[in-house]
C-alpha positions in Angstrom: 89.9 102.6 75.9 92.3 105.3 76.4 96.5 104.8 76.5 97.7 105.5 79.5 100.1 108.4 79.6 103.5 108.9 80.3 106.3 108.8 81.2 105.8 111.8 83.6 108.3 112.3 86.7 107.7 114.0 90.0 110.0 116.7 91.2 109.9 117.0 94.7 112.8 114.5 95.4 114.9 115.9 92.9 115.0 120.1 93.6 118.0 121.0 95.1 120.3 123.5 95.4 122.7 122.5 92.5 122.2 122.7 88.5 120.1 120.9 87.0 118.1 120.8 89.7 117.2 124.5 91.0 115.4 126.3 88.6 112.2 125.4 86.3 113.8 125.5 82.9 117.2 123.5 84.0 115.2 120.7 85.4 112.6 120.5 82.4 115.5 119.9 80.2 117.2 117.4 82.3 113.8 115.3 82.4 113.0 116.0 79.0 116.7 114.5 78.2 115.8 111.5 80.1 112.7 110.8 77.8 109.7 112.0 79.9 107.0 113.7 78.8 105.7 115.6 82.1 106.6 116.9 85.2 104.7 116.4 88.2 105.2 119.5 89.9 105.6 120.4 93.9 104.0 123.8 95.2 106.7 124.9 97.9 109.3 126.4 95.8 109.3 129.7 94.7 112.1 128.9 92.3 109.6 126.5 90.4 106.2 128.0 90.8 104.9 130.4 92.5 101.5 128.6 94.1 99.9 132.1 94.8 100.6 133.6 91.9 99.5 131.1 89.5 96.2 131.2 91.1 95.9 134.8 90.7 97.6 135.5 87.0 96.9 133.7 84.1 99.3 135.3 82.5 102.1 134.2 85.0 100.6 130.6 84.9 101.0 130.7 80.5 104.8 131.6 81.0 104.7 128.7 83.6 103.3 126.5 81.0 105.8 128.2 78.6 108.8 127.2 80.2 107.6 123.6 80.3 106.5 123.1 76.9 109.4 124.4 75.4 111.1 121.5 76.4 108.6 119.3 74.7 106.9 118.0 77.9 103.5 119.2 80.1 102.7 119.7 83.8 101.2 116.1 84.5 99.7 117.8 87.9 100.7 120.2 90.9 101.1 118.3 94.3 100.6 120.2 97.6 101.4 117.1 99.8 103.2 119.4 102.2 100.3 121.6 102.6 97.8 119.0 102.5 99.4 117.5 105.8 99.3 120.7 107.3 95.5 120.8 107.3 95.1 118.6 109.7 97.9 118.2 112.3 97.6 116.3 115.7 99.2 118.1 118.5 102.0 115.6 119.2 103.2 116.2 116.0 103.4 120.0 115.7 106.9 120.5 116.6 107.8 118.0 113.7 105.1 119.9 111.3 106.0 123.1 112.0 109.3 122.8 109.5 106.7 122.2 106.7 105.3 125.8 106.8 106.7 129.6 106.5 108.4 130.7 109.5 105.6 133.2 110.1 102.9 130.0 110.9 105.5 128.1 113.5 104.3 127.5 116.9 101.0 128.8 116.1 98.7 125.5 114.8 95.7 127.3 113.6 97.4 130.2 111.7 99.6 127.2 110.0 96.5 125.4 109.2 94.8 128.6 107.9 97.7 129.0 105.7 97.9 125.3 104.4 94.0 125.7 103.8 94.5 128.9 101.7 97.4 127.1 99.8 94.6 124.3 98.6 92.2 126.9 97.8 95.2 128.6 95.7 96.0 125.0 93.9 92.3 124.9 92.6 92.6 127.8 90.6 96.2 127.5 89.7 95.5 123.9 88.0 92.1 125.8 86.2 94.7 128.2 85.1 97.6 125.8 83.7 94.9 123.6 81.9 94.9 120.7 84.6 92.5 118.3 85.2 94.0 116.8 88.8 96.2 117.5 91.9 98.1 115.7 94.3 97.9 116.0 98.1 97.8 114.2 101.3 94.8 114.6 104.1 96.3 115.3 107.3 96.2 113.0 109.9 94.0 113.5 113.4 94.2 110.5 114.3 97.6 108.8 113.5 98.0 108.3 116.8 95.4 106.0 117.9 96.7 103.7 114.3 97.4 100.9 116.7 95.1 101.8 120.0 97.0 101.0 123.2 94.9 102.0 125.2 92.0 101.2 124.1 90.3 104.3 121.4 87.9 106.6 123.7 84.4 105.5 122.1 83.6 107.9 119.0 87.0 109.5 119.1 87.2 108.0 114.9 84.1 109.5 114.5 84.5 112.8 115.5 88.1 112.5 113.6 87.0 111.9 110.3 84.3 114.3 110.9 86.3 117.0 111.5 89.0 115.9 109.1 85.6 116.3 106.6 84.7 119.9 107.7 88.0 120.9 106.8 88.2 119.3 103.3 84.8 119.8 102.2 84.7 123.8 101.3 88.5 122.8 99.4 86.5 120.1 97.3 84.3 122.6 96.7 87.3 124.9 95.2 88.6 122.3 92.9 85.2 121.5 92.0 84.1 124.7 90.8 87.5 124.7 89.0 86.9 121.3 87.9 89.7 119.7 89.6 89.8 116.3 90.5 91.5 116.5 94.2 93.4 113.3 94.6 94.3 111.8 97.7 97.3 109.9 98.4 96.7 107.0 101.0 99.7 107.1 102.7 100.8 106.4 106.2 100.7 108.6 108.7 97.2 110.0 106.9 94.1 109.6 108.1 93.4 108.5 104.5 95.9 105.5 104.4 94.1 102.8 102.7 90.2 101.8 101.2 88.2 101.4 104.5 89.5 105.0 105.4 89.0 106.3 102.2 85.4 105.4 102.6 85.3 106.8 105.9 86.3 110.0 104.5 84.1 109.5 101.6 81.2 108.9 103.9 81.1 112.1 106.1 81.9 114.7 102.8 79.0 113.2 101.3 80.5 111.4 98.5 81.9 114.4 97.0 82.7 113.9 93.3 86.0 115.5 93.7 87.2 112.8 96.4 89.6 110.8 94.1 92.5 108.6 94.6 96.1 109.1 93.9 96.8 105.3 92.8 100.2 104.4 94.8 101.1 100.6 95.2 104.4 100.9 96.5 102.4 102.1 100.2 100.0 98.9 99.7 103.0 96.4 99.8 104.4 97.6 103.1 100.7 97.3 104.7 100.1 94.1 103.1 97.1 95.4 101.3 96.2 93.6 97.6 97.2 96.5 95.6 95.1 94.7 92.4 92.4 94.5 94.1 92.4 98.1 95.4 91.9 98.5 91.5 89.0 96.7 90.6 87.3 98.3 94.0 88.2 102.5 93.4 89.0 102.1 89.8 85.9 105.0 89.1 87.4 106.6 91.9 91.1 106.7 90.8 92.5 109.7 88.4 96.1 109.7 89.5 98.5 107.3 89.2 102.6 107.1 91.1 104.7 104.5 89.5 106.9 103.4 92.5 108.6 99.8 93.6 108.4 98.6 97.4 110.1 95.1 98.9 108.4 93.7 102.3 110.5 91.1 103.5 109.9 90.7 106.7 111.8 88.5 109.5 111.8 86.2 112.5 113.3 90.1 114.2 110.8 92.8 112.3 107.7 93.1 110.4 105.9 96.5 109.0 106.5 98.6 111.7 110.3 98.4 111.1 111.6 98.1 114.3 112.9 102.0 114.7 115.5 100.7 111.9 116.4 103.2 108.9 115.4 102.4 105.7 117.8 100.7 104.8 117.2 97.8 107.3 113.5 98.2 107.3 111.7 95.0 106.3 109.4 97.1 103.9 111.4 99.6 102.4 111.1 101.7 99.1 113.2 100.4 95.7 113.6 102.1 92.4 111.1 100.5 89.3 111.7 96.8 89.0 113.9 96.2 91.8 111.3 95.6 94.3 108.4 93.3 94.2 105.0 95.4 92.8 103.5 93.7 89.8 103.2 96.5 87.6 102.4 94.7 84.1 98.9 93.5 86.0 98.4 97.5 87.2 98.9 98.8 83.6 96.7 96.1 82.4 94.1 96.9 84.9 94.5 100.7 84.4 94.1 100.3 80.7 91.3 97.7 81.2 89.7 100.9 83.1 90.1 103.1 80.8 92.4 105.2 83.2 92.9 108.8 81.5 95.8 110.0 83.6 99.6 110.0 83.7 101.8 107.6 84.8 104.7 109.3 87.0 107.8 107.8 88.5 107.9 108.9 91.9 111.4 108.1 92.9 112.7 106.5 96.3 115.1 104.5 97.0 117.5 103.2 100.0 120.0 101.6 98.0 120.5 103.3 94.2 121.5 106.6 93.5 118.8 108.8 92.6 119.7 110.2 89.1 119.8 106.5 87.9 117.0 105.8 89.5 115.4 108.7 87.5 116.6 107.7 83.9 115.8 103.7 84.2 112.4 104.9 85.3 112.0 106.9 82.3 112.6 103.1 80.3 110.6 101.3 83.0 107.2 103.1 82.1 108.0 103.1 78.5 108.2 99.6 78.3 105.4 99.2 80.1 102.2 101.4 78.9 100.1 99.4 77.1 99.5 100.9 73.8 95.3 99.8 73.2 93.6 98.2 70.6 90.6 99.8 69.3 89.3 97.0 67.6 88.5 92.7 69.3 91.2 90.7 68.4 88.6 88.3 67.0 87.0 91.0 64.6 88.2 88.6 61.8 85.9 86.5 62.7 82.6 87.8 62.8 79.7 86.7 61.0 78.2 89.5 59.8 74.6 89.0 61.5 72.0 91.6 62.2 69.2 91.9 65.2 66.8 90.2 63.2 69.0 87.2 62.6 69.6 87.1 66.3 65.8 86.9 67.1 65.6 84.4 64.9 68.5 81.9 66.3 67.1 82.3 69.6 63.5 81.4 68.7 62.2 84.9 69.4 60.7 85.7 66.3 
């Protein structure tokens, strides 16, 4: 068994506009000060990493790697969750999509999704040129919509969904796997890929592609009611990415999971900084180490209630406390009895 790794911390809800938060080397000290030991890093900010660029230098993708190291920490992964959504966009939701691109791909859907496409293709060989092993990203969603069919789902309409939504991903797979990228997905809602039975959907139609893998997220399995342990034991081969965040679901005699239009803050399932919500995470280390999971664990912040920058440096004490570090002997070693094949035969009357 392997120790799982960690603390890392993901940037995207932290980059802003102020110091320590809006440049590379100011953040990568103020998470190294906290105590982690990665960064998980977001694509859409020049400031941090340029996406392109990386792909196409080496060189620019060392002093990358420079700048994070000499702080004492690594690049856990590179998320393109942004452009991942932006591969597959149903028309209803264009107009709220279109803030996620350039300026120079709004109001025009396949040029946007052309772009998003070439930013995945860039994310392979960016991670091959940091040293990486996985990426973050959402799927797209084509048929969000129909989640909850009122009216009724035209017959085949999930079919030719997730067979399109395939089409799309499959050449990208093939990026990261010629890079040898692990592309993980993060089933999330409002993705097509929001839990196991889509997952395997997905799985299906690109033809079990090894690259398929699973961004491990529990805090999106408590607000669907979904056993987040069990989700485990099922894709554990499959997982290879792993987001440390709390969720509550409390729901009432007034609102359930869809939240009644409320804000976060008076949503029955909301989003709570590490150990203030209700995910059992000393059973999801256990079963990740019982896995032998090889990847990071990384504190995605959100919450509705705590600020964020305490959020950030509990977190960093949260996962600490709670990688398991593993044996590599059985605890019972002590007391073996020395035997040998041949003895074996014997006690069993084979021999």
């Amino acid at each position: 068994m392997q120790t799982i790794k960690g603390p890392g911390i993901f940037l995207a809800q932290f980059i802003g506009d102020e110091a320590p938060f809006n440049s590379l080397d100011a953040i990568c000290a103020w998470a190294a000060g906290l105590g982690y030991k990665a960064i998980q890093l977001p694509t859409t900010d020049d400031r941090f990493i340029d996406l392109h660029k990386a792909a196409e230098s080496k060189t620019y993708a060392d002093e990358i790697n420079g700048i994070v190291h000499s702080h004492g920490l690594e690049i856990s992964e590179l998320s393109t969750h942004i452009q991942g959504q932006l591969v597959a966009v149903h028309p209803v939701y264009d107009d709220l999509f279109d803030g996620f691109a350039p300026p120079a791909y709004r109001k025009n859907p396949k040029e946007r999704t052309k772009w998003a496409v070439g930013q995945l293709h860039d994310a392979a060989k960016a991670s091959y040129n940091l040293g990486l092993n996985a990426h973050a990203t959402f799927s797209g969603a084509l048929l969000w919509p129909l989640v909850y069919p009122w009216p009724q789902r035209p017959a085949g309409i999930v079919e030719d969904g997730f067979k399109e939504l395939a089409a799309r991903w499959l050449p990208i797979l093939d990026s990261f796997d010629k890079a040898g990228v692990d592309l993980c997905y993060e089933t999330h809602p409002g993705e097509d890929l929001h839990d196991g039975i889509t997952y395997e959907m997905f799985l299906e139609k690109v033809n079990n592609h090894p690259r398929a893998c699973l961004l491990y997220d529990p805090s999106h399995y408590i607000l669907q009611g979904l056993k987040y342990l069990d989700f485990i034991d099922i894709y554990h081969e499959r997982i290879k990415m792993f987001h440390v965040k709390d969720a509550e679901f409390n729901p009432t005699g007034k609102q359930g999971a869809y939240g009644g239009y409320q804000n976060w803050v008076d949503r029955a399932g909301r989003f709570r900084s590490l150990g203030d919500g209700q995910v059992d995470f000393k059973s999801i280390f256990s079963k990740l180490s019982q896995y032998d999971f090889k990847g990071w664990a990384v504190l995605e912040w959100e919450c509705a209630l705590k600020d964020a920058q305490v959020g950030a440096a509990e977190g960093a004490v949260f996962i600490k406390d709670h990688i398991i570090p593993v044996t590599n002997k059985v605890f019972d070693d002590f007391a073996a009895a020395g035997t040998d094949a041949g003895f074996n035969k014997s006690f069993l009357g084979l021999s």
